[in-house]
Phi, psi and omega in degrees: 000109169286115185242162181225194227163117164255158159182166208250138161323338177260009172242039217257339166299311170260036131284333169304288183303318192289317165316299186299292222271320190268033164051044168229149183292113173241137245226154170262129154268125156295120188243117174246140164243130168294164179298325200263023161093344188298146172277157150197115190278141151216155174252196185249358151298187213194246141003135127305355174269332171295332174306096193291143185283009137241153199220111140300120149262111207278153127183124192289146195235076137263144184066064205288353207253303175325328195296314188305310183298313195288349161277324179301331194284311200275349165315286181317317176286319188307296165310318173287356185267306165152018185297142183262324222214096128265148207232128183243131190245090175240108150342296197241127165219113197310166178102318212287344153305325163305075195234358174233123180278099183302329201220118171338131195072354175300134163292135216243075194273005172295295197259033152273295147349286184321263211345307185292278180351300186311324205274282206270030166217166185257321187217138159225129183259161190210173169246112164064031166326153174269057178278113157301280187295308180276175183237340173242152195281340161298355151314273173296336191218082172313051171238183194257341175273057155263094198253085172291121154283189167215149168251016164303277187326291188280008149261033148296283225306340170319309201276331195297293184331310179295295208245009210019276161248067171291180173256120157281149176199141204284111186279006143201192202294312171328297177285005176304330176298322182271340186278341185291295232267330165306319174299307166341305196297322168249020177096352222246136171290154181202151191205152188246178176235137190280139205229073148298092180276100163283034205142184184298301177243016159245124185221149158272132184253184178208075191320141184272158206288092194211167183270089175269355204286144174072355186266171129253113207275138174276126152249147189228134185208197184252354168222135184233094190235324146247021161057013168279330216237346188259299168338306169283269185321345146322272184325289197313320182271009150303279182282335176283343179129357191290112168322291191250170127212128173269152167215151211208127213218146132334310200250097186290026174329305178057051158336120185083236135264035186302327180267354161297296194283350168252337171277338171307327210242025153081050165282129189255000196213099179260092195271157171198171183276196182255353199318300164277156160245136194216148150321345164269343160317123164214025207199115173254145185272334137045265183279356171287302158311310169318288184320300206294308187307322193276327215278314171299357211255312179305318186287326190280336155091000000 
């Protein structure tokens, strides 16, 4: 099956690389914005005949909600042109935190998202979704193709590299799923920390029972998003005896002053995958995305 790979520009570095390894051709969409902010997208088809019937669309969804209307737009267009099989490749993918309504009235928006997702795609890959309640992503995203990776395993082998037997550590209970499984993969001890919250940006931590003096510690997750929380367990893993502490996330949001407020707390080193793109990438996803992409590629026929 010949597929071609579309993606918008500022996601043109890793869209490359994932195109050059699973060996398909890839194309830039043009995004125009008007004075009064409207979009108008254009593509490099023409025709209805030019359109191959299957399409990737690369595109990473932080800072999610124009991304979402230019998928919906380009989803639609794609189908009335005749495309059969579309595949959406987003590293990172928003919403999937929302999985509860905390408040009367609240919207439940991982599966309102899945939901849209579900509609206008045949498969979608991701890196390290934030699923809580659930455990699989077809769960949230009703399709038969919902393939969540992990940048747990290639940001171990990153740090083994770094730190040799650093220690890992989880700044709460949520991330206990990516540090067992980095630790696994490399050997490396590990303890996550109980996470009191009192807001949005105040929390307590609570270290786990472990020998922290002298050591270096990694802390880890799947998101780095206002950086309060890496920052306190940081100080705490300090004030407990820690030589270092470095931290190393799948996903660089970095909100705000998020990287201010985690280097404040004697952070010496902030590692990430490439899923976002940031100056702290140092783990390209690449050849993980790329597998996953030929297998789905495969299935769909």
């Amino acid at each position: 099956m010949s597929a071609r790979m579309l993606y918008f520009k500022e996601d043109a570095l890793s869209a490359g690389r994932v195109a050059a390894a699973a060996g398909i051709e890839s194309i830039a969409i043009d995004c125009h914005r008007f004075p009064d902010d409207e979009l108008c997208l254009a593509l490099p088809f023409v025709e209805a005949s030019e359109f191959p019937e299957t399409l990737v669309i690369f595109r990473s969804l932080d800072r999610p909600n124009e991304k979402l209307f230019e998928l919906m737009l380009m989803a639609r267009h794609l189908r009335q042109n005749g495309v059969k099989r579309l595949v959406l490749v987003a590293p990172y993918l928003a919403y999937m935190r929302q999985d509860i309504a905390f408040n009367p009235g609240e919207l439940v928006s991982q599966q309102l998202v899945g939901g849209f997702l579900a509609e206008w795609f045949d498969a979608v890959i991701t890196v390290d979704p934030h699923l809580h309640r659930i455990e699989r992503l077809e769960q949230a995203i009703p399709v038969k193709h919902a393939i969540a990776l992990s940048g747990a395993p290639r940001l171990a082998e990153f740090i083994v590299q770094q730190r040799g037997q650093a220690l890992l550590i989880g700044p709460d209970e949520e991330s206990a799923q990516w540090v067992e499984s980095a630790a696994e993969g490399c050997g490396l001890e590990h303890g996550v920390c109980r996470k009191v919250r009192k807001g949005d940006r105040e929390v307590d931590i609570e270290l786990p029972r472990l020998d922290i003096t002298g050591r270096q510690v990694v802390l880890m997750d799947d998101i780095a998003s206002s950086g309060h929380t890496l920052a306190r367990a940081a100080r705490q893993l300090f004030d407990a005896g820690a030589e270092s502490v470095d931290v190393a996330v799948t996903h660089a949001l970095f909100a705000g002053n998020a990287l201010e407020v985690i280097q404040s707390a004697g952070v010496e080193n902030i590692w990430s995958t490439d899923c976002i793109a940031h100056d702290s990438n140092v783990v390209a996803m690449a050849p993980v995305l790329a597998k996953a992409l030929e297998q789905v590629l495969g299935a769909l026929g």
